[in-house]
C-alpha positions as CSV (number, residue, x, y, z in Angstrom):
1,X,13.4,-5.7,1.9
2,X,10.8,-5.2,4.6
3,X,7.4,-6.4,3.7
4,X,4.0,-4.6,3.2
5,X,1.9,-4.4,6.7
6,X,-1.0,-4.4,4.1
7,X,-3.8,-6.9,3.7
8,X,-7.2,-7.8,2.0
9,X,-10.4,-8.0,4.3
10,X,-10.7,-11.6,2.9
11,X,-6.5,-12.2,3.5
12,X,-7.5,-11.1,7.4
13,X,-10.1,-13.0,7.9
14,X,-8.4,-16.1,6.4
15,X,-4.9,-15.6,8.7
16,X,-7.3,-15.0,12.0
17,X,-9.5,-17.9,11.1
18,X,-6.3,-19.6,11.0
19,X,-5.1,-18.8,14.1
20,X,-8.1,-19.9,15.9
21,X,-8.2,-23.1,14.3
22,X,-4.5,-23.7,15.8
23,X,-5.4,-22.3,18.9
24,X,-8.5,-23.5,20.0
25,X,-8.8,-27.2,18.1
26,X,-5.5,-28.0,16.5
27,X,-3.4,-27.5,19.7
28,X,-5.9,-29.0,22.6
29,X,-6.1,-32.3,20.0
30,X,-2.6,-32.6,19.9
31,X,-1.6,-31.6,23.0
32,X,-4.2,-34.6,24.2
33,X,-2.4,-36.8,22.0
34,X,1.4,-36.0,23.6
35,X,-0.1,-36.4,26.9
36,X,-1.8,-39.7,26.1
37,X,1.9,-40.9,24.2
38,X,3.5,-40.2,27.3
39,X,1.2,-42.1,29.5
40,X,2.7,-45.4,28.0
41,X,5.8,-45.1,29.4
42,X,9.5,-44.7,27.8
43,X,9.0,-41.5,25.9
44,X,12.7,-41.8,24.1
45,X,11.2,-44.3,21.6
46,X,7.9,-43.5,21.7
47,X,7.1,-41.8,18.2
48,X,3.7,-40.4,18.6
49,X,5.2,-38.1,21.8
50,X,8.0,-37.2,20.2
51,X,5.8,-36.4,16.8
52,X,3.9,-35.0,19.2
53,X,6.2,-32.3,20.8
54,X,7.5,-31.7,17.3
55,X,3.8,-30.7,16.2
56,X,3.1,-28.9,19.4
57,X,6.6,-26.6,18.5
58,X,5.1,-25.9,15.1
59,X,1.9,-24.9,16.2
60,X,3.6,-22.5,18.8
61,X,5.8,-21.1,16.5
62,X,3.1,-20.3,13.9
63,X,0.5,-18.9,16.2
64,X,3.7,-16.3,17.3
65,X,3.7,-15.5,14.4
66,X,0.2,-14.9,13.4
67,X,-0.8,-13.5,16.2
68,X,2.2,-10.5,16.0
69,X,1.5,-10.2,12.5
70,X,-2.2,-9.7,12.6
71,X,-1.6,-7.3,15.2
72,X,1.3,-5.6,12.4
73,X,-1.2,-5.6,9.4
74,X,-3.6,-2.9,8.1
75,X,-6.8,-3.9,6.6
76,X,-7.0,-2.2,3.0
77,X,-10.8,-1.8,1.6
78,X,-11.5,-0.9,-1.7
79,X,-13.0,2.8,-2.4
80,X,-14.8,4.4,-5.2
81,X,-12.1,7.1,-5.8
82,X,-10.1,3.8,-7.4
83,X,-11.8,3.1,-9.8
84,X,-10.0,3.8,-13.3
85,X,-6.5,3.1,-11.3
86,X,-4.7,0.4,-10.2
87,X,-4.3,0.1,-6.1
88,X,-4.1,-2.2,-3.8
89,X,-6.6,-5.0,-4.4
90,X,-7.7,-4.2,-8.0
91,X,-7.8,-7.3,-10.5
92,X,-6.0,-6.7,-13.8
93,X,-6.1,-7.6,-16.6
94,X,-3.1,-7.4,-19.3
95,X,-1.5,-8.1,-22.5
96,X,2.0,-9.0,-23.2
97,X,4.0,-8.2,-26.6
98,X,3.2,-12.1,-27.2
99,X,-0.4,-10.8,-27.0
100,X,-0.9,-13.0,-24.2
101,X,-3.3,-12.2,-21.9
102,X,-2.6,-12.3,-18.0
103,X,-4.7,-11.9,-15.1
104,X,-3.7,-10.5,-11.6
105,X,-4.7,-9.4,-8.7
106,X,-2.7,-7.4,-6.1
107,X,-2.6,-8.2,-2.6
108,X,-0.4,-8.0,0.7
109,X,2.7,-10.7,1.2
110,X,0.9,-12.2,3.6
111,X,-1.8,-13.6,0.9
112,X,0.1,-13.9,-2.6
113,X,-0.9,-17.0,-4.0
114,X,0.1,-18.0,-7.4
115,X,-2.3,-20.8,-8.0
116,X,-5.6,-18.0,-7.7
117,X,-3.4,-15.4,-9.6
118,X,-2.7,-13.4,-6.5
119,X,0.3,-11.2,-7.0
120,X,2.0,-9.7,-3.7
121,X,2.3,-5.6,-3.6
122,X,5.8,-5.8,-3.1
123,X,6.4,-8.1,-6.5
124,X,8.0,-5.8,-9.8
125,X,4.9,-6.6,-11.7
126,X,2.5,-4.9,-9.1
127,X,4.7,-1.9,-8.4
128,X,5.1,-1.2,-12.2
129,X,1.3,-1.3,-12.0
130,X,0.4,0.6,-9.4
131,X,-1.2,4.3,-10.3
132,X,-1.9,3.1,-14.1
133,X,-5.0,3.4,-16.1
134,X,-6.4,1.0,-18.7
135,X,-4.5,1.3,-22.2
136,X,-1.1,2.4,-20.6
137,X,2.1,0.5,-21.0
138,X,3.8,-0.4,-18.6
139,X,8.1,-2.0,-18.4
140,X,9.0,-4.6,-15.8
141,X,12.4,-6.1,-15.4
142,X,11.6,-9.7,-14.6
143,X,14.5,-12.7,-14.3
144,X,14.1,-13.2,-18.4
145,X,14.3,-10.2,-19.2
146,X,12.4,-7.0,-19.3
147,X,8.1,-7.5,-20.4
148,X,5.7,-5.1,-21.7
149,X,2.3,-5.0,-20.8
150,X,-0.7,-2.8,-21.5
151,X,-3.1,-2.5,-19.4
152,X,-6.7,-3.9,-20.6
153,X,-9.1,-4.1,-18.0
154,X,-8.8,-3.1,-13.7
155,X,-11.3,-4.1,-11.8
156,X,-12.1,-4.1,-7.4
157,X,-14.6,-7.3,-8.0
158,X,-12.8,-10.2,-9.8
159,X,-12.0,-10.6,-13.2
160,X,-11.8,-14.5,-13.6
């Protein structure tokens, strides 16, 4: 399955403050410190080049990627005509039949983050939400099973 081009203002920021940081310190630092390995002579045993080299592939590889990606993703904003409905960005707030309450908050692929309760647009829970109002139920097939939540609160500012 392809993934969402979209993105948060904050989830943009974060991935182009991140490819700066790799560009302009990461890289020269360790890119000083292969070239300073190497200066000591046999390179085929010397760990801090070939850590080095290895390090210098990873930051190449990820600034690819960042920088092709950022160029792929659309910024998504909030707007008033939202409110009431669940897009792109909102913060929810549910119950399950356990009467357990849950807090989410939908975002691009790129930014998903299950530690801050950031649930990726492309995820069954946010696609079953997307469209719904507070106080309607919604079905999602999850790996245990199908779940039932009802919606309690949406919000565009956070909910925790």
């Amino acid at each position: 399955m392809a993934r969402s081009n979209y993105i948060t203002r904050e989830g943009y920021l974060a991935l182009d403050r991140e490819l700066k940081y790799l560009w302009k310190e990461e890289r020269p630092r360790v890119t000083q410190a292969v070239s300073e390995a190497a200066a000591m002579g046999d390179r085929s045993e010397n760990a801090e080049y070939i850590y080095g080299k290895r390090r210098l592939r990873e930051i190449d590889r990820r600034v690819r990627f960042l920088t092709k990606r950022l160029e792929a993703l659309t910024i998504v904003d909030p707007s008033p005509q939202q409110e009431g409905k669940v897009f792109f960005g909102a913060w929810i707030r549910l119950e399950d039949d356990n009467e357990e309450e849950k807090i989410f908050r939908i975002v691009g692929p790129d930014e998903f983050d299950p530690a801050k309760k950031w649930i990726s647009l492309d995820s069954p829970v946010a696609r079953a939400l997307i469209g719904h109002r507070v106080d309607d139920e919604i079905r999602v097939m999850t790996p245990n099973g199908p779940v039932t939540y009802w919606i309690l609160e949406i919000s565009y500012t956070t909910l925790i």
